[in-house]
N, C-alpha and C positions, 0 to 999 in steps of 0.2 A: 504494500500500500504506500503510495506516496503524496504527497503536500500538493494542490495544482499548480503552483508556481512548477516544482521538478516535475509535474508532466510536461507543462509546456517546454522548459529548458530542453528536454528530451526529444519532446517535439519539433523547437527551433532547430537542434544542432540533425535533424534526420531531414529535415528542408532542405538545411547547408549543404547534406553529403551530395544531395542531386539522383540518391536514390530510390524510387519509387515503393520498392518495397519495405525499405525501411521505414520511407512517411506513414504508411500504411499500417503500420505496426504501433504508433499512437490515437487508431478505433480499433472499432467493431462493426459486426453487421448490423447493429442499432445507432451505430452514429450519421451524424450529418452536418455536412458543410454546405452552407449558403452564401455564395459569392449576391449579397442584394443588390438587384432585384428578381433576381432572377431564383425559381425555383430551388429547392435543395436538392443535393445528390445524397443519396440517402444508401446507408451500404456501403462495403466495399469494394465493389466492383463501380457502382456511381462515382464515389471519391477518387476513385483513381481515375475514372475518364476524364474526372474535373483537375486533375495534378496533371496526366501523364501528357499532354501536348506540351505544357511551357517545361515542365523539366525534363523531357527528351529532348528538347531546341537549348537548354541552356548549359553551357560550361561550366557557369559558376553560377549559383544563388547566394546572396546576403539576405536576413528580412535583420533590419534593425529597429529595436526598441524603442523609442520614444520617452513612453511612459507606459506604468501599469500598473493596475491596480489589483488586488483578488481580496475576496471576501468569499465566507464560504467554500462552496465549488466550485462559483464563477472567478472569471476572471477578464476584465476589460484590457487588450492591451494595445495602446498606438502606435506605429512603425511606420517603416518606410521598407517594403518591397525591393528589392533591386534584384533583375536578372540580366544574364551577359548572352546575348545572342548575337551568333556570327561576330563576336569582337566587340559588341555595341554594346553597354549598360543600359538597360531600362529598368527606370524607378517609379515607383507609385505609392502614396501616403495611403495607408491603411488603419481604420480601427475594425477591429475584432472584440466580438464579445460571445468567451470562451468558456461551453459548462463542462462541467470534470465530473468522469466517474472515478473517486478517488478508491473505493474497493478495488475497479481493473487494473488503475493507474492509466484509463484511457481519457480518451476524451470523446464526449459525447454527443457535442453541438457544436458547430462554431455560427454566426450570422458576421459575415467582413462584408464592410460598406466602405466602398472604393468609388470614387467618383470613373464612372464607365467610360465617360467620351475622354477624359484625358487619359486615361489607360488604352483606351483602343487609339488613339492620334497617335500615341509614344509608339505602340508596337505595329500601326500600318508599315512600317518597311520591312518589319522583320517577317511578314505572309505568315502565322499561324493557320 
């Protein structure tokens, strides 16, 4: 059993490796990520469709901290995105607000609010 801050820590640094099944390994078939506005991927097979396009195109990922907070299970945190495609850095400000099964050590829920058009302007060259 761990604290949600060490999920997520877990979490950020299996983002960083650029391994798919690693990230995967912080749910379950009951978790969900919601990029809003857009519906949730719900599952592990959903989740990974919603990871596995930008981290097969990226060399390297950073998501950096901001700020955060956790209370409870949840946990609010604000960052900044940054992927390296074809040589190019693309960054995107992010909040996330993150629920923890702290019994699995997974994570449960995430809902990240990303402003879309300037996410989608940043990666029009890079053809997702």
């Amino acid at each position: 059993m761990s604290n949600p801050n060490e999920i997520f820590e877990t979490f950020l640094d299996s983002v960083e490796s650029c391994d798919i099944d690693r990230i995967l390994q912080s749910f379950t078939e009951r978790s969900s990520w919601q990029n809003v506005p857009h519906v949730p991927a719900i599952g592990l097979s959903e989740i990974r469709a919603a990871f596995e396009s930008i981290v097969q195109r990226s060399s390297r990922i950073q998501w950096d901290v901001v700020s955060s907070a956790f209370e409870g299970s949840r946990g609010w945190i604000e960052r900044v995105d940054r992927f390296w495609i074809d040589g190019i850095e693309y960054a995107v400000r992010c909040n996330g607000v993150f629920d923890f099964d702290v019994e699995s050590s997974s994570i449960l829920s995430v809902r990240d609010y990303v402003d879309l058009g300037e996410w989608r302007s940043r990666l029009a060259d890079a053809k997702l």
